[in-house]
Backbone as a ProteinNet text record, in pm:
[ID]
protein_1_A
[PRIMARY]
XXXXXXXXXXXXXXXXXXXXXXXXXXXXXXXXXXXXXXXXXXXXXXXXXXXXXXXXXXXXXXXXXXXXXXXXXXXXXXXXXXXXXXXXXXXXXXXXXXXXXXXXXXXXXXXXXXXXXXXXXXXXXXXXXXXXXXXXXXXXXXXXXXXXXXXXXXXXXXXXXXXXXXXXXXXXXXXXXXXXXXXXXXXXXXXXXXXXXXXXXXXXXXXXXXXXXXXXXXXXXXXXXXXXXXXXXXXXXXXXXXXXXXXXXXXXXXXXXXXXXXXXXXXXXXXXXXXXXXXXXXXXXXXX
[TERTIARY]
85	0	88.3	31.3	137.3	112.1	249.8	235.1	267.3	195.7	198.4	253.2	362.2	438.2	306.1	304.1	222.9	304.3	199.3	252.3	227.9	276.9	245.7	382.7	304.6	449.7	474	618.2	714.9	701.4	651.6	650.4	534.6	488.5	398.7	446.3	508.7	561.2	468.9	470.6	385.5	505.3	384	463.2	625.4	720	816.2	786.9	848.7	825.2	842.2	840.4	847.4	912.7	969.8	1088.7	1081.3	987.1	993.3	852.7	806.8	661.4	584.7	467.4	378.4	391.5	425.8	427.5	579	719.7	847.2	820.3	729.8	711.1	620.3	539.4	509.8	601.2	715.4	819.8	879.5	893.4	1008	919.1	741.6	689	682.7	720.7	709.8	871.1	960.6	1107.8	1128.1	1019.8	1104.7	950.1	894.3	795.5	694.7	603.3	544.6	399.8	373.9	223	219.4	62.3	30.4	150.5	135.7	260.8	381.4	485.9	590.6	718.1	823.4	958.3	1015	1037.4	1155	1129.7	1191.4	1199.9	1227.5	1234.5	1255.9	1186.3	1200.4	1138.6	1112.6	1039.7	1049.9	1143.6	1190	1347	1471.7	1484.9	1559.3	1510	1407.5	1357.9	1404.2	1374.7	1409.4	1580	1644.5	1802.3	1842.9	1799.9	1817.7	1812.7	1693.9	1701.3	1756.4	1794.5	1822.8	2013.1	2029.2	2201.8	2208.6	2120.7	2128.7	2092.7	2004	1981.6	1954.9	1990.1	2019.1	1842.7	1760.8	1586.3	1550	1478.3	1405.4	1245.7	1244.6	1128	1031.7	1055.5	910.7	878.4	920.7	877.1	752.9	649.2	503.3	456.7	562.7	505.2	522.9	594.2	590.1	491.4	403.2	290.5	183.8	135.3	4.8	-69.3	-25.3	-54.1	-80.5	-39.5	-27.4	96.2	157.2	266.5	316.5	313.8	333	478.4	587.7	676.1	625	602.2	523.7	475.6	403.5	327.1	439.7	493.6	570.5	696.6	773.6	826.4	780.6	664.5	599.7	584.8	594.5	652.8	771.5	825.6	1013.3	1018	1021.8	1077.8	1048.1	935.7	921.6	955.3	1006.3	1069.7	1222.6	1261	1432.3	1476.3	1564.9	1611	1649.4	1682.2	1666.3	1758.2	1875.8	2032.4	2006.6	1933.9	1891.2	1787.3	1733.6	1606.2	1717	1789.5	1887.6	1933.6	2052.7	2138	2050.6	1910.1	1828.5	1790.2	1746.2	1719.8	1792	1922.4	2023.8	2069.3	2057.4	2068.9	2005.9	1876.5	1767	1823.4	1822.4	1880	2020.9	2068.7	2226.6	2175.4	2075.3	2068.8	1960.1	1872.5	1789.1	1871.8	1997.5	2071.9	2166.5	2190.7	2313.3	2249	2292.2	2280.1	2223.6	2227.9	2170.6	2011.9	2010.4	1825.1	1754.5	1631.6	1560.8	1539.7	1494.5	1479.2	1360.8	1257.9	1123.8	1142.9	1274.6	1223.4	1295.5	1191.5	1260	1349.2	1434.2	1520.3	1441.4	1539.9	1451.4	1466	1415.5	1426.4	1519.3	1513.7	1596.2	1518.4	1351.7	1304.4	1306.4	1266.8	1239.3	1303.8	1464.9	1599.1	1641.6	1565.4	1601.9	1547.2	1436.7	1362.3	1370.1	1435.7	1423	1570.3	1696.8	1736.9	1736.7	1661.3	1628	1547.2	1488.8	1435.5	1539.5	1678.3	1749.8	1836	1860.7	1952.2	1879.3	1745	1651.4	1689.4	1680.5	1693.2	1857.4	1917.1	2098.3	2104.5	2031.1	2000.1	1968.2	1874.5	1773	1915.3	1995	2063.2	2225.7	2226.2	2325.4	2305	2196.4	2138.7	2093.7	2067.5	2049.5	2199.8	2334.7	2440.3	2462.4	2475.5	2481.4	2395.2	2277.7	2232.4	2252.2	2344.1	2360.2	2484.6	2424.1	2502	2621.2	2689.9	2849.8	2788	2667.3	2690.2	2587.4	2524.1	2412.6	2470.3	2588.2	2703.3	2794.6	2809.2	2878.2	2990.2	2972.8	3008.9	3193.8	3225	3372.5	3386.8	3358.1	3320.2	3252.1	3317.3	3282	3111	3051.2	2922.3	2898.4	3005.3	3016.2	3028.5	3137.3	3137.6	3045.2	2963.4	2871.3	2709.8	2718.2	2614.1	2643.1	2799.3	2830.6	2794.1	2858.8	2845.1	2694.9	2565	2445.1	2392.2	2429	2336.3	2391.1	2542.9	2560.4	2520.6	2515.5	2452.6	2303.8	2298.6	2115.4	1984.5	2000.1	1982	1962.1	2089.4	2126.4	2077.8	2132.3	2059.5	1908.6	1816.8	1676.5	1648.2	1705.7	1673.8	1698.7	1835.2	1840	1768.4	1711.6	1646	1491.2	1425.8	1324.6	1299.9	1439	1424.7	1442.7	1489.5	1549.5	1380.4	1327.9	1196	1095.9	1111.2	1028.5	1059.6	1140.7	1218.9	1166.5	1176.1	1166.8	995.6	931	807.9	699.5	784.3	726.1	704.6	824.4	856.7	746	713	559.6	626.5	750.1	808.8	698.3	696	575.2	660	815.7	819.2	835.8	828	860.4	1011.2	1037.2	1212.9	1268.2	1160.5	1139.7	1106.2	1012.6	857	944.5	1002	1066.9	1163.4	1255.7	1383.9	1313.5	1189.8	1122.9	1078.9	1006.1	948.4	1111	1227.6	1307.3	1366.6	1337.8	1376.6	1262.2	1152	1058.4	1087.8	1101.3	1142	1276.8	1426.6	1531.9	1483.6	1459	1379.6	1258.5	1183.3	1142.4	1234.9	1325.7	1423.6	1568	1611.6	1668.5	1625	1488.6	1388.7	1403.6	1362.1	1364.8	1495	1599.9	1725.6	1761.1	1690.6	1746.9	1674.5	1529.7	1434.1	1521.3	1569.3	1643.5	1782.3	1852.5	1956.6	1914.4	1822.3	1734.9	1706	1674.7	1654.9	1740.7	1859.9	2019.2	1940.1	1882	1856.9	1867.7	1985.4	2050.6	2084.7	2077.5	2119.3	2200.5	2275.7	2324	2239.7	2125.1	2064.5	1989.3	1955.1	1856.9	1945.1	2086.4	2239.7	2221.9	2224.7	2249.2	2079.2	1994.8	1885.7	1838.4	1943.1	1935.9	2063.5	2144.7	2292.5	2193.9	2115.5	2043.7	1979.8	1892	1847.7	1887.4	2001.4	2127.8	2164.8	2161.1	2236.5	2129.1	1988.1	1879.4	1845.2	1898.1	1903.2	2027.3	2143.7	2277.2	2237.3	2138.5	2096.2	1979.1	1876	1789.9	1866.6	1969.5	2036.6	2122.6	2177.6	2241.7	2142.6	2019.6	1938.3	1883.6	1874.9	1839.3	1735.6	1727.7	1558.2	1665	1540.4	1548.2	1609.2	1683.8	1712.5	1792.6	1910.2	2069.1	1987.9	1846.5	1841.2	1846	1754.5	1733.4	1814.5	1891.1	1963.4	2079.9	2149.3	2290.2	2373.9	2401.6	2504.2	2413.6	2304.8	2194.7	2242	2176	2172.4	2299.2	2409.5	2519.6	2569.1	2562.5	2588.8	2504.6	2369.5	2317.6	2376.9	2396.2	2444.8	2563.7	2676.6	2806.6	2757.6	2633.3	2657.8	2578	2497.9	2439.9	2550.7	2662.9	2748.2	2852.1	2892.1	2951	2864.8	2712.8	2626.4	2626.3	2639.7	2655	2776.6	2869.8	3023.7	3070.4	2992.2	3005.4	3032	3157.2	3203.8	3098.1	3093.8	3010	3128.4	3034.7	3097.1	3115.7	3071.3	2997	3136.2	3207.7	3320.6	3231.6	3143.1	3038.8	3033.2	2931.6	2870.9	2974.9	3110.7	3219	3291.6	3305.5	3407.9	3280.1	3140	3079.7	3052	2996.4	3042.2	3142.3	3254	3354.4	3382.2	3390.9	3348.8	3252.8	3146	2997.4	3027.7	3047	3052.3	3149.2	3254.5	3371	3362.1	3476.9	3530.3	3391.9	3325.8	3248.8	3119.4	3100.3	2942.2	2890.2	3001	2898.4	2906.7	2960	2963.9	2860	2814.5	2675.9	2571.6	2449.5	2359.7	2272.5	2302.7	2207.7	2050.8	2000.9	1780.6	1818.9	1821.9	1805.7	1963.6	1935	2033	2180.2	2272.2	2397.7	2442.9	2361.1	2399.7	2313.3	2248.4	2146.2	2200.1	2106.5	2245.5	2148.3	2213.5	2220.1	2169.8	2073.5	1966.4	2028.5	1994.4	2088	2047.9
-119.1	0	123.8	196	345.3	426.9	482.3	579.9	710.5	779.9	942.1	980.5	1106.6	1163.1	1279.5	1334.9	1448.4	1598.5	1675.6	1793.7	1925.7	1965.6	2068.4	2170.2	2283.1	2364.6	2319.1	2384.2	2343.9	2439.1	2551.8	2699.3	2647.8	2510.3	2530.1	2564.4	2574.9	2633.5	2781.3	2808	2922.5	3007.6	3142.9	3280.7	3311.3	3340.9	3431.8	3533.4	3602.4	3722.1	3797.1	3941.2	4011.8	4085.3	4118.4	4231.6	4368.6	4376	4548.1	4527.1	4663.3	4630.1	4701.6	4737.6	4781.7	4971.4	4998.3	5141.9	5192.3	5071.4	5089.9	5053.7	4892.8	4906.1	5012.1	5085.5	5168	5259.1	5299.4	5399.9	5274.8	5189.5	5101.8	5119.6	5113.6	5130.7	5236.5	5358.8	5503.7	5512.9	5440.4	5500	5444.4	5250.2	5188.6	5181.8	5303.7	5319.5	5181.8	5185.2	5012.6	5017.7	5155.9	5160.2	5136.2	5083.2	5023.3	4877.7	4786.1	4654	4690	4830.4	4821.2	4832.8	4852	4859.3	4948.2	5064.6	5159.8	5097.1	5183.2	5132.4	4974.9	4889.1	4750.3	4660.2	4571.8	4510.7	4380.6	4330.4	4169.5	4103.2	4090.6	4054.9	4085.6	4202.6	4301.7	4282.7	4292.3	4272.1	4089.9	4028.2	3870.4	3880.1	3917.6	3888.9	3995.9	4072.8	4184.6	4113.1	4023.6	3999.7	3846.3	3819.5	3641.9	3692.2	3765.5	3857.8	3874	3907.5	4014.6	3905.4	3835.6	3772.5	3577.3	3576.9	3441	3351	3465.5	3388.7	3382.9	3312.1	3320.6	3374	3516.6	3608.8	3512.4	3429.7	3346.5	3243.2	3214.5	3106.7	3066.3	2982	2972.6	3046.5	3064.3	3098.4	3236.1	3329.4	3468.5	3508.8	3398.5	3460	3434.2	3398.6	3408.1	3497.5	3652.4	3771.1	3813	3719	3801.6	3805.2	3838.1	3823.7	3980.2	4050.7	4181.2	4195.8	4278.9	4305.5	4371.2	4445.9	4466.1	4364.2	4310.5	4194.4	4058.7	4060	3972.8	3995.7	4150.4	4172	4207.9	4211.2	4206.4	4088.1	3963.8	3857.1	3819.4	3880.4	3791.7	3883	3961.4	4025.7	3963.3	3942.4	3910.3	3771.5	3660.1	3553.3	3560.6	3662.6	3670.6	3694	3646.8	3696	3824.4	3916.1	4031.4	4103.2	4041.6	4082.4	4060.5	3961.2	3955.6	4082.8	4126.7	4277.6	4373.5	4403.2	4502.2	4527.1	4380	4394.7	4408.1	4369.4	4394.6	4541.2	4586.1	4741.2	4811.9	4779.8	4918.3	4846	4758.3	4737.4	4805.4	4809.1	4905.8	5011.1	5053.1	5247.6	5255.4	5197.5	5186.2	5175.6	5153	5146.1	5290.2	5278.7	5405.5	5546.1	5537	5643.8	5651	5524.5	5541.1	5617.6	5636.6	5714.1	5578.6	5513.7	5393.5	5390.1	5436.8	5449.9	5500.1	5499.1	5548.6	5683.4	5779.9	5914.1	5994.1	5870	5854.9	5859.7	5792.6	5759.4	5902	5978	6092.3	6066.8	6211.6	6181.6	6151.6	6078.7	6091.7	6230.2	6250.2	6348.1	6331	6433.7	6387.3	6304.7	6386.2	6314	6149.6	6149.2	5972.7	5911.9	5967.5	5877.2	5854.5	5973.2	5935.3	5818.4	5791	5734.4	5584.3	5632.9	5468.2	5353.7	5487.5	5462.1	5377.5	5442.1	5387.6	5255	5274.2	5119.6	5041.7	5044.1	4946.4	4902.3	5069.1	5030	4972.7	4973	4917.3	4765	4722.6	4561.6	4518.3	4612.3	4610.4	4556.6	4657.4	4681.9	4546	4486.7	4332.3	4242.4	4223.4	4121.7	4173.3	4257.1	4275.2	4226.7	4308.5	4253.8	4078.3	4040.2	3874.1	3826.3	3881.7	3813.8	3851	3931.6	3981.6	3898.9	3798.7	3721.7	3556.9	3539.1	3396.6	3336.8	3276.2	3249.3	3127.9	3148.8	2991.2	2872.9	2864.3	2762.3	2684.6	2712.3	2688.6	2621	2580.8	2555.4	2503	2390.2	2278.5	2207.4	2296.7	2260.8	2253.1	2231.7	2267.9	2408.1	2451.3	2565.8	2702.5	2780.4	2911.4	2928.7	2972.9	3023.6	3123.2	3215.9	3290.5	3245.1	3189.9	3126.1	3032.6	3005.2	2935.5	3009.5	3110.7	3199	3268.6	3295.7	3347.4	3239.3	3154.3	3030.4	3022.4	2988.3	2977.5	3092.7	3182.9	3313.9	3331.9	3280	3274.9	3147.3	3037.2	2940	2863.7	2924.2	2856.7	2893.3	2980.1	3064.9	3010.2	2983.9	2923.6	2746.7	2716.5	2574.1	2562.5	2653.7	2681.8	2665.3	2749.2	2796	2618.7	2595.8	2449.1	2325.4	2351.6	2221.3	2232.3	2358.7	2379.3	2354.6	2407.4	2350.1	2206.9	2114.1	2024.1	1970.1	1978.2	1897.8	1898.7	2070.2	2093.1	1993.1	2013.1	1891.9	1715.8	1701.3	1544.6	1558.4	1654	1649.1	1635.7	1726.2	1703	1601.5	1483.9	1403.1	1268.2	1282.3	1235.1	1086.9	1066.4	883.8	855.3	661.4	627.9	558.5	557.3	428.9	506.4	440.5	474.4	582.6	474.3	531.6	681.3	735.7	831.6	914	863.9	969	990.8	909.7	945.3	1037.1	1024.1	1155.4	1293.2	1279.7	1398.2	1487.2	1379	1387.1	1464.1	1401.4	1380.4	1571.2	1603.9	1725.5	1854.2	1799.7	1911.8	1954.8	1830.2	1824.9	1904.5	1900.5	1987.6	2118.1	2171.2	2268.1	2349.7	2274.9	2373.5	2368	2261.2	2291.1	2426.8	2441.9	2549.1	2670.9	2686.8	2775.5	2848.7	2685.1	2765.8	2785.6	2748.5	2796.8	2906.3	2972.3	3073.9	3204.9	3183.1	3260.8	3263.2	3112	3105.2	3239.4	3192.2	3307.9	3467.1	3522.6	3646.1	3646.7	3574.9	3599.6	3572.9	3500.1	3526.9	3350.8	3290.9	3161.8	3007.7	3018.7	2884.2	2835.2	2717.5	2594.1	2486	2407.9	2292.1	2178.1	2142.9	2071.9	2090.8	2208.4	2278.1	2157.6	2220.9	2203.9	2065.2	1962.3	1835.7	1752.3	1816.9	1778.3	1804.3	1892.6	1901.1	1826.4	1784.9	1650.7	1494.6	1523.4	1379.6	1380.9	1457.6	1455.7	1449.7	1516.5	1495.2	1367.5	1310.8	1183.2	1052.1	1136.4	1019.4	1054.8	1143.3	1180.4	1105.7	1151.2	1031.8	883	839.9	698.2	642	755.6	738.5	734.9	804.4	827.5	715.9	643.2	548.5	384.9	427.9	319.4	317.4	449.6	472.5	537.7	651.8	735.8	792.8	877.4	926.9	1049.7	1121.9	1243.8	1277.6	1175.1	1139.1	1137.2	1095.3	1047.5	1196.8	1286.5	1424.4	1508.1	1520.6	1620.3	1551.5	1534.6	1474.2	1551.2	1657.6	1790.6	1839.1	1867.7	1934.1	1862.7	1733.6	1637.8	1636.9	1652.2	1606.6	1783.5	1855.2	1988.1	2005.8	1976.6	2044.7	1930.6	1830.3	1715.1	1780.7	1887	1896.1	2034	2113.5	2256.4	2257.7	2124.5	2115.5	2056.8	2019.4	1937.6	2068.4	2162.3	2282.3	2325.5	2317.3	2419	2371.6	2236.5	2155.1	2111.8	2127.5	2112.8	1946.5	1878.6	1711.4	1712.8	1679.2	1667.2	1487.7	1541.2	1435.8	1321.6	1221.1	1090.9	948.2	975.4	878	917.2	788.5	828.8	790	726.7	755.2	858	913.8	1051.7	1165.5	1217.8	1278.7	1243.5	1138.5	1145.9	1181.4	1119.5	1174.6	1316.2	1357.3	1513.5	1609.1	1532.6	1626.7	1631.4	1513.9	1472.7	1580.1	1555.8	1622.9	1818.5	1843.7	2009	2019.7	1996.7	2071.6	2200.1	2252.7	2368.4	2515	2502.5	2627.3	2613.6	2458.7	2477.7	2561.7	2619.3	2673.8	2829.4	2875.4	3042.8	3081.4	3190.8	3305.1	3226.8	3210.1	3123	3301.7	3211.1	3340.3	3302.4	3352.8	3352.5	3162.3	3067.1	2937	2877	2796.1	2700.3	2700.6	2772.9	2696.5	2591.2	2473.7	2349.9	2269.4	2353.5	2226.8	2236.2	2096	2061.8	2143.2	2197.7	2267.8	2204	2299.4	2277.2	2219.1	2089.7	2102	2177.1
0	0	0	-122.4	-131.1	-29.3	49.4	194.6	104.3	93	80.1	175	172.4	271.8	257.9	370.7	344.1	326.3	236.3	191.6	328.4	422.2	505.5	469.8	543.9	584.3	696.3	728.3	806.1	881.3	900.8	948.9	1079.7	1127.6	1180.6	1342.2	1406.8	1517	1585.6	1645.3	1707.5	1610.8	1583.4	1527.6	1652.5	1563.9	1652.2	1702.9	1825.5	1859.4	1735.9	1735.4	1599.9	1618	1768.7	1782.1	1755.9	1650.7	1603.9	1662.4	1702.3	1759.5	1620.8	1685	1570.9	1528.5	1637	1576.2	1484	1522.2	1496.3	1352.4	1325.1	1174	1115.2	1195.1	1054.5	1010.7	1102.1	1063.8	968.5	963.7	838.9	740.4	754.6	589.5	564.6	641.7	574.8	499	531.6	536.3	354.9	419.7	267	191.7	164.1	30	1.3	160.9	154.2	75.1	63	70.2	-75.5	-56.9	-219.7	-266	-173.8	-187.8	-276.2	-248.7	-301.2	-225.1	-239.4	-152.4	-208.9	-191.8	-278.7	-414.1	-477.2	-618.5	-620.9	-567.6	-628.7	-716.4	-866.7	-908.8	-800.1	-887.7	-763.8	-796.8	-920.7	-932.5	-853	-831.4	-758.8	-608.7	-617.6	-473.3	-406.5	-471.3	-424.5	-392.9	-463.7	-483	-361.2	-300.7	-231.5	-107.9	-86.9	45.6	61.9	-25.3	-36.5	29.6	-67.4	-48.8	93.7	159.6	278.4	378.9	369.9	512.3	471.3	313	269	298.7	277.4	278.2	147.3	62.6	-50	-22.9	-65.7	-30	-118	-205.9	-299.4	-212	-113.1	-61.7	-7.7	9.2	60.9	171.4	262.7	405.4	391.9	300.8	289.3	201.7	121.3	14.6	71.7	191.7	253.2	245.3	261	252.5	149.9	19.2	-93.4	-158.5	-320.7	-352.8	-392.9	-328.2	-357.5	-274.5	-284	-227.3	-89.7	-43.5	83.9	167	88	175.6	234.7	150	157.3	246.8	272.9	324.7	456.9	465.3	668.4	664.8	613.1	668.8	652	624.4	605.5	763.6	747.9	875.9	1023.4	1070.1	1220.4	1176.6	1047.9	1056.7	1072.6	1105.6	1091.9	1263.1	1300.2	1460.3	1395.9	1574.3	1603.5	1526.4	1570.7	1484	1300	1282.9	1115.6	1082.3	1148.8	1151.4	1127.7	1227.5	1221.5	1050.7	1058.8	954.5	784.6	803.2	657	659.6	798.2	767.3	740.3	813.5	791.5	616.9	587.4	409.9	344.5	362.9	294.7	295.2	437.1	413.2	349.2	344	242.3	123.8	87.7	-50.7	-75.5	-8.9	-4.9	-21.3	35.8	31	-71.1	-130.6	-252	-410.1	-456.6	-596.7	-706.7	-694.9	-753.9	-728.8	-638	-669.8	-762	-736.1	-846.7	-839.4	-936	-917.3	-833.5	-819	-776.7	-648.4	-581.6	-461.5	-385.2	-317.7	-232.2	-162.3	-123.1	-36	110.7	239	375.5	417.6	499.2	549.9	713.7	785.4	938.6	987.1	1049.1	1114.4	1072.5	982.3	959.1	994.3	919.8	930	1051.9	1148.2	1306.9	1348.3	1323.8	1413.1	1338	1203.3	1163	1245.3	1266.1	1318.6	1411.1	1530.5	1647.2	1626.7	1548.1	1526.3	1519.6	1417.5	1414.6	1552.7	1619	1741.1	1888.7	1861.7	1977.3	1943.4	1775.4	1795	1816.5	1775.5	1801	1971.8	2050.9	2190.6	2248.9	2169.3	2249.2	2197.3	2111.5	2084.6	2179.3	2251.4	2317.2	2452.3	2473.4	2644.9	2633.2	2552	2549.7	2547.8	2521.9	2544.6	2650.2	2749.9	2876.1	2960	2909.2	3016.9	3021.9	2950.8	2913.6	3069.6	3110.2	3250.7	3258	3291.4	3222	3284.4	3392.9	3449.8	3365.7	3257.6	3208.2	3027.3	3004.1	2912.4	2975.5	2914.3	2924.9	2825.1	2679.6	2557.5	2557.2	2481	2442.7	2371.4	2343.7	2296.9	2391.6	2406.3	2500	2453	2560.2	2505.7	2386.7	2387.3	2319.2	2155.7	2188	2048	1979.4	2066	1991.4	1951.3	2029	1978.7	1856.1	1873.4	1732.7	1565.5	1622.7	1535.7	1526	1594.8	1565.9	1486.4	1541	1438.2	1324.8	1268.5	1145.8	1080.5	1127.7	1044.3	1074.1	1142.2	1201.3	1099.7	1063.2	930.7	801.1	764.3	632.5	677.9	783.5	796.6	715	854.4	844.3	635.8	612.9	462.4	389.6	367.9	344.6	368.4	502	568.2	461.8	456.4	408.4	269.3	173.8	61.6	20.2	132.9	67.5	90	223.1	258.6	108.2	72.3	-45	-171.8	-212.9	-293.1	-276.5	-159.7	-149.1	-165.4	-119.3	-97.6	-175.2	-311.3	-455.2	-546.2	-470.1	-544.7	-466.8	-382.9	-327.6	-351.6	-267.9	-256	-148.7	-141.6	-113.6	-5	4.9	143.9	259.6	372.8	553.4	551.1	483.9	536.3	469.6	355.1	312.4	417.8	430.1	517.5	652.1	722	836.7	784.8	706.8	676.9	671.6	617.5	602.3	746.2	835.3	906.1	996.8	1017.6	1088.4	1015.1	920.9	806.3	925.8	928.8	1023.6	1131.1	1205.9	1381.3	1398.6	1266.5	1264.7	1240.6	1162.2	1132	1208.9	1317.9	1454.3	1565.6	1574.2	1635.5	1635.4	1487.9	1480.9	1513.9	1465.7	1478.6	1667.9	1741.4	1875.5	1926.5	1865.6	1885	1839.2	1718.1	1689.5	1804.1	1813.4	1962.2	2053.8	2089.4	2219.1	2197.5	2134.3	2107.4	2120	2073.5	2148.8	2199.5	2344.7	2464.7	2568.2	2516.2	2593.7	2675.9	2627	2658.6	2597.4	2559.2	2490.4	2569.1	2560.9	2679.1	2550.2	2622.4	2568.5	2570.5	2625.4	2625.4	2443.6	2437.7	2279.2	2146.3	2193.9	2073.2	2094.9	2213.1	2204.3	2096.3	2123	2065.1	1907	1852.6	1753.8	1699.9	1764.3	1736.1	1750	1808.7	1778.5	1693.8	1647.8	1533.6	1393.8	1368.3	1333	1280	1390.5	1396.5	1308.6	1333	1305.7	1143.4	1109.1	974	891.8	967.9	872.9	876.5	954.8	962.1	879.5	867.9	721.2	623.6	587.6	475	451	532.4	511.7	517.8	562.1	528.3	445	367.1	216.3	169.7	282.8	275.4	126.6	37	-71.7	-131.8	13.6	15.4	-75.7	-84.2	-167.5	-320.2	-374	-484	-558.2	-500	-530.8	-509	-415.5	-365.2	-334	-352.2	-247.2	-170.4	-283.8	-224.5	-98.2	-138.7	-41.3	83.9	63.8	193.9	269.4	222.5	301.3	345.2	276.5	321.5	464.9	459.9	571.2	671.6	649.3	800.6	821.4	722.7	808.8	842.1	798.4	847.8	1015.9	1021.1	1169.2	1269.6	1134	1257.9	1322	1249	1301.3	1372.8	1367.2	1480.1	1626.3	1585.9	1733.1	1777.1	1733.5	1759.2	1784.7	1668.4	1688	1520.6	1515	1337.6	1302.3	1189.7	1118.6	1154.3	1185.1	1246.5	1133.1	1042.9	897.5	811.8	770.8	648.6	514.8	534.6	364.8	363.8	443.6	459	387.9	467.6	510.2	375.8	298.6	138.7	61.1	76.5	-52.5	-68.6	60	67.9	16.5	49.7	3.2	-150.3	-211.6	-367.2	-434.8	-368.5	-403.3	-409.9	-269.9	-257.6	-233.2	-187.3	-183	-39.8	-101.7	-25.3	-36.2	-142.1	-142.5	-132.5	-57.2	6.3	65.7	169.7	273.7	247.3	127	86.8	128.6	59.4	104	-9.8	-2.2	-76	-166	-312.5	-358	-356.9	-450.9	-433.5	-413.1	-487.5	-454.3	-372.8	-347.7	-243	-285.9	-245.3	-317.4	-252.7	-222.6	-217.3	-303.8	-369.9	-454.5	-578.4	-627.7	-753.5	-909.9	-975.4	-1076.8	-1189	-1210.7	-1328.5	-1444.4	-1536	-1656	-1765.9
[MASK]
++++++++++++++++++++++++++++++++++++++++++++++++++++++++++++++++++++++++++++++++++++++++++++++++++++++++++++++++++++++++++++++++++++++++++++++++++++++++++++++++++++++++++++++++++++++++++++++++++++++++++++++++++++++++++++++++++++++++++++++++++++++++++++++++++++++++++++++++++++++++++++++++

């Protein structure tokens, strides 16, 4: 009897906090030209590659078109999906570009007031991701790795994980395989994926524990074991698949333990897997 994997999003986790409250975003839609679903001069071309560059999300993705596919719409949801320090570093992008000569002729200059206050929007979320490292306590870390360094390490790749884990699920998902050992990699693809998720929350609230990191190393672990029992991931994706097992294995500070795993990888992606990912995956394998 054929097992259908089922088709859901992965986004099902309670909403993130949103960090900017409601009156700070309407100063971001006065600053970046929201009204009537647009962004500053950006096409949606321009607009996708802008924020894929900047915070490594694909703005086309399902869970940002709920609202609608308009640049606006779509960008009040990328945003309360990004941690605090990811809010920051996309706004102050915008106004770097808002301000360069490369704009359009259309789009006015700001004025003080605005630019003040949009300011402050960015340095209030600058503010929440400082005071959350100021509360992270040593006795609460256990790792080989300083706390520090591993918050650093999570907020640069927890991210790009997230983004990977999601496309690869999408991928296998389409392809609607009918056995167990499928459906579990998949299944085992979700459970990583709300897990990073509350790791990345946890990291804004200066509340990471090693217990979070060890639970996403097991999972981890239950993924190199579908794969080597032969869930379907490798058939579609390979680079994909083995990139995200070594980029969770740097997040959790447990090197991939598998010498299949660990030579086909290196064969497969190489040295420039883990660069900056443009609009689609640079670990997925290339259109012919």
């Amino acid at each position: 009897m054929a097992i259908d994997i089922p088709v859901t999003d992965m986004a099902t986790k309670p909403a993130p906090q949103p960090h900017i409250s409601p009156a700070d975003m309407q100063v971001v839609e006065r600053v970046l030209g929201m009204k009537s679903g647009y962004v500053l001069d950006f096409s949606d071309r321009t607009f996708d590659e802008f924020i894929a560059h900047e915070v490594g999300v694909d703005a086309t993705a399902p869970r940002y078109l709920e609202d609608g596919g308009s640049k606006a719409r779509r960008l009040r949801r990328v945003i309360p999906s990004l941690s605090a320090g990811q809010q920051a570093k996309l706004l102050r992008a915008f106004l770097n570009y808002r301000d360069s000569p490369g704009r359009d002729s259309r789009v006015d200059l700001l004025d003080d007031e605005w630019r003040a206050a949009y300011l402050k929007v960015i340095d209030r979320l600058q503010q929440r991701v400082s005071e959350a490292d100021k509360t992270y306590a040593a006795s609460s870390w256990t790792g080989v790795r300083t706390i520090r360094e591993q918050v650093a390490i999570v907020r640069g790749l927890a991210p790009v994980a997230l983004t990977e884990i999601d496309a690869l699920a999408d991928l296998i998902e389409n392809k609607r395989f009918n056995d167990p050992i499928t459906a579990d990699a998949v299944q085992c693809l979700r459970d990583l994926h709300q897990q990073l998720g509350d790791l990345i929350d946890a990291i804004d609230r200066g509340a990471m524990t090693r217990a979070a990191v060890e639970a996403i190393e097991a999972n981890r672990e239950k993924l190199v074991h579908y794969v080597k029992e032969g869930a379907k991931l490798t058939m579609v994706a390979p680079a994909m698949t083995y990139g995200i097992m070594h980029i969770l294995g740097w997040l959790t500070g447990v090197p991939i333990d598998s010498a299949l795993v660990s030579t086909i990888y290196g064969s497969i992606v190489g040295a420039d897997a883990l660069k900056a990912m443009n609009k689609k995956s640079s670990l997925a394998p290339k259109a012919e």
